[in-house]
N, C-alpha and C positions, 0 to 999 in steps of 0.2 A: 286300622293301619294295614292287617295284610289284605284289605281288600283290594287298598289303593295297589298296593304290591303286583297283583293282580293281575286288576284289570292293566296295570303296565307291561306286565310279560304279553300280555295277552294283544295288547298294543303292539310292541315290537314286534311278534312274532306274525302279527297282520301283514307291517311295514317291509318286513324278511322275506315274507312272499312275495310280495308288490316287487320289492327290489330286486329277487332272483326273475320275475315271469320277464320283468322290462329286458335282464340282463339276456334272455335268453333269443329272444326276439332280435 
């Protein structure tokens, strides 16, 4: 179970970057 936990921070905080580089651009 806290793997799933995880690898989902780990997801979001992928998606966090993606969405600040777009935002800055």
């Amino acid at each position: 179970m806290s793997q799933i936990v995880t690898v989902a921070l780990d997801f979001a905080k992928n998606v966090f970057q993606v969405h600040g580089a777009l935002s800055d651009i």
